[in-house]
C-alpha beads as a LAMMPS data file, in Angstrom:
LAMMPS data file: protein, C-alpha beads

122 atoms
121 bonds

1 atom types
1 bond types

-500.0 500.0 xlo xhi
-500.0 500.0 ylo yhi
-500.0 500.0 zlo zhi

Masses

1 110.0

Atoms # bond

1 1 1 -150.305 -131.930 347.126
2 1 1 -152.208 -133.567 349.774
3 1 1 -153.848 -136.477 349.973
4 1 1 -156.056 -138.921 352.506
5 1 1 -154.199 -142.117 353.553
6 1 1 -156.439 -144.704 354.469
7 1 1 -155.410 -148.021 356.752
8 1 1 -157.200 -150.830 359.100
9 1 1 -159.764 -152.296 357.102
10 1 1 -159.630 -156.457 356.714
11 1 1 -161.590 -159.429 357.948
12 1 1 -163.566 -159.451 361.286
13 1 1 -165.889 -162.071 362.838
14 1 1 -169.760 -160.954 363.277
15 1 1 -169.429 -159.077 366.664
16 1 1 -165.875 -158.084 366.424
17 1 1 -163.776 -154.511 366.354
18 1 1 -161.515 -152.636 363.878
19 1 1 -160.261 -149.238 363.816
20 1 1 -159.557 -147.539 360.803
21 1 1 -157.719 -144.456 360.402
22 1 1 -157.153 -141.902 357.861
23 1 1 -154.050 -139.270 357.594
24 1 1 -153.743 -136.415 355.735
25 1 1 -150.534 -136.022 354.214
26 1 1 -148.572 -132.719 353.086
27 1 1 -148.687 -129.237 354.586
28 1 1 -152.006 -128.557 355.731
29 1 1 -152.741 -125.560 358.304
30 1 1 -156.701 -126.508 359.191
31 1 1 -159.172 -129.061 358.018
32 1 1 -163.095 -128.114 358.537
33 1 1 -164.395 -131.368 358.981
34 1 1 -163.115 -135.018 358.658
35 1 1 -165.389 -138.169 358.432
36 1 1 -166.322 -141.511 356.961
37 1 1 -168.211 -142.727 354.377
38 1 1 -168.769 -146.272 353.052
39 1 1 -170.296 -148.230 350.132
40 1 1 -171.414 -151.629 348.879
41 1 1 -171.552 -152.441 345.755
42 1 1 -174.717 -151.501 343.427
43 1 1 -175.445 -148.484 346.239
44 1 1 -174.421 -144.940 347.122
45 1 1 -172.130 -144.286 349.388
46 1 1 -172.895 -143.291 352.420
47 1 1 -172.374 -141.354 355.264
48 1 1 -170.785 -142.981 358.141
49 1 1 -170.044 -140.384 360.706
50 1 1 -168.420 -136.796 360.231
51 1 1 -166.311 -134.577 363.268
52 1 1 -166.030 -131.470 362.730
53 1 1 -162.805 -129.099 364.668
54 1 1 -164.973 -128.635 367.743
55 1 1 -165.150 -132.630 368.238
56 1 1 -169.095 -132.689 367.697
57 1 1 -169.247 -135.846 366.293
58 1 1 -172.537 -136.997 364.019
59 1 1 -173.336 -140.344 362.949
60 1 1 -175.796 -142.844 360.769
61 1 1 -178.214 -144.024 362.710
62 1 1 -176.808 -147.495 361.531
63 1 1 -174.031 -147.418 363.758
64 1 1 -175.138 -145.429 366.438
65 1 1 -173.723 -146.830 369.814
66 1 1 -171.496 -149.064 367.971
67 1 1 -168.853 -146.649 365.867
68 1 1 -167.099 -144.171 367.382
69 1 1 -165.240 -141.281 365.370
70 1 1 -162.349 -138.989 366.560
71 1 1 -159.222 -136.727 365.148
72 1 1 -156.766 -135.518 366.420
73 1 1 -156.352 -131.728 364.891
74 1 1 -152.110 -131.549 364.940
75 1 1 -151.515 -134.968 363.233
76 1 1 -154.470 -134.053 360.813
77 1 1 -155.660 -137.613 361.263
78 1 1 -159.319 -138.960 361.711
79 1 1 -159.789 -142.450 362.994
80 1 1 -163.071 -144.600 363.386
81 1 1 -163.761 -147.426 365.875
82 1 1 -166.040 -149.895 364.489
83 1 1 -167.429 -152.463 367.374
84 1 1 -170.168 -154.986 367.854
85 1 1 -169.792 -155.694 364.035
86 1 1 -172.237 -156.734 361.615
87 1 1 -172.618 -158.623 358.040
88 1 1 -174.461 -155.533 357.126
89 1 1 -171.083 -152.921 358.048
90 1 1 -168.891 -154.801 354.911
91 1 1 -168.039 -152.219 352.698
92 1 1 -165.567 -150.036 351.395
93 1 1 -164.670 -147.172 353.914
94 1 1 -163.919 -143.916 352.711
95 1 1 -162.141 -141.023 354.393
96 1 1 -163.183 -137.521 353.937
97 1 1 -162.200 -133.747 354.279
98 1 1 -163.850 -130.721 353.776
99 1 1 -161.943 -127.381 353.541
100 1 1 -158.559 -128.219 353.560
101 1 1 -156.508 -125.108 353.852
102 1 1 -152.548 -125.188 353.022
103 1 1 -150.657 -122.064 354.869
104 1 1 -150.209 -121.027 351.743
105 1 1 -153.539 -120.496 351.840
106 1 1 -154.712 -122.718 349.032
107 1 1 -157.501 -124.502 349.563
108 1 1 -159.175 -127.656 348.845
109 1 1 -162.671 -127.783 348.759
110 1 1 -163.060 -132.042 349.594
111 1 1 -160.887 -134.589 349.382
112 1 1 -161.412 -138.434 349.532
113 1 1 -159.355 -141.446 350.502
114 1 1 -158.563 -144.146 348.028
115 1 1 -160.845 -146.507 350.487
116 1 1 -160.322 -149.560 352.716
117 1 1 -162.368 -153.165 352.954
118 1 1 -164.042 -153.907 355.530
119 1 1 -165.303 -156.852 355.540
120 1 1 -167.676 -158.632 358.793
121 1 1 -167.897 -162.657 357.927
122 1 1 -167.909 -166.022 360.168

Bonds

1 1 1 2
2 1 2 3
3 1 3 4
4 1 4 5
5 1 5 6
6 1 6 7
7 1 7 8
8 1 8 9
9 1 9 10
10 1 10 11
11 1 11 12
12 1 12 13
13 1 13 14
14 1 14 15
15 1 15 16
16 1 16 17
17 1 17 18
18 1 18 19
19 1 19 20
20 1 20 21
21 1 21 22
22 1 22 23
23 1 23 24
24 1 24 25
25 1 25 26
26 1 26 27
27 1 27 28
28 1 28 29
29 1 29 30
30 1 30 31
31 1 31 32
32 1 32 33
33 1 33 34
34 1 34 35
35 1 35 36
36 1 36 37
37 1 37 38
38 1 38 39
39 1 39 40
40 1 40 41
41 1 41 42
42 1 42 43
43 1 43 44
44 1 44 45
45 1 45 46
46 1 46 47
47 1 47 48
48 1 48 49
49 1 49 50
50 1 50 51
51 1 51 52
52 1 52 53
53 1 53 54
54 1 54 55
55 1 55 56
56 1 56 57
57 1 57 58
58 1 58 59
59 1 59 60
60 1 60 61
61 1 61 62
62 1 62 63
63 1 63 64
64 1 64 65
65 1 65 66
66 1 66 67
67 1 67 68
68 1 68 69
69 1 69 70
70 1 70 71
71 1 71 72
72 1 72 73
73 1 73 74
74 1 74 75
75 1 75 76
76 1 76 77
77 1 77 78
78 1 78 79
79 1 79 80
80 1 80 81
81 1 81 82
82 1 82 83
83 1 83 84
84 1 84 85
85 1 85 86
86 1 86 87
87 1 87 88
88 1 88 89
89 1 89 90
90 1 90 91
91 1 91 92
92 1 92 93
93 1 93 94
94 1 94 95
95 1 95 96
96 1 96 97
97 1 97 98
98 1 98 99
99 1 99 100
100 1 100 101
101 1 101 102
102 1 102 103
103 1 103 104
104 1 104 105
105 1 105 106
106 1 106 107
107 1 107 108
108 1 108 109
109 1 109 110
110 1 110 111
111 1 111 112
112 1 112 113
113 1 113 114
114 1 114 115
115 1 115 116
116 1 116 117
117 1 117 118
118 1 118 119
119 1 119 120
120 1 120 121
121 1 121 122
């Protein structure tokens, strides 16, 4: 079984940092693409930034110059550095994976993390 294990979300001042990360636990051989999603409540979520294997990171033009996504490919784990903070950033962060394949060869199609608060107040 594998699974997305979220952590770093809390409380941050207007203009602050946090990094989340996100592991993926259980025997995986290759993940496609890893990213971030987030969502308020009463809205969809939405895309945050996604990485692909390659590194070619793409982000919302929302946090453009501020967020900064990364993995690193042998501890299957996809992190996000959020800084210059704003009101408008609280929400509930979501990891996600696309094309997780076992060496078994299973494979799962997406997965999703069970989501972290963040939450930017004075």
């Amino acid at each position: 079984q594998v699974q997305l294990v979220e952590s770093g979300g809390g409380l941050v001042q207007p203009g602050g940092s946090l990094r989340l990360s996100c592991a993926a636990s259980g025997s995986i051989f290759m993940i496609s693409v890893m990213g971030w999603y987030r969502q308020t409540p009463g809205k969809q979520r939405e895309l945050v930034a996604t990485i692909p294997r390659d590194g070619s990171a793409n982000y919302a033009d929302s946090v453009k110059g501020r967020f900064t996504i990364s993995r690193d490919n042998a501890k299957n784990t996809v992190y996000l550095q959020m800084n210059s903070l704003k009101p408008e950033d609280t929400a509930v962060y979501y990891c996600n994976a696309l094309n997780v394949i076992t060496p078994s060869s299973l494979k799962y199609p997406e997965l999703w993390g069970q989501g972290t608060l963040v939450t930017v107040s004075s």
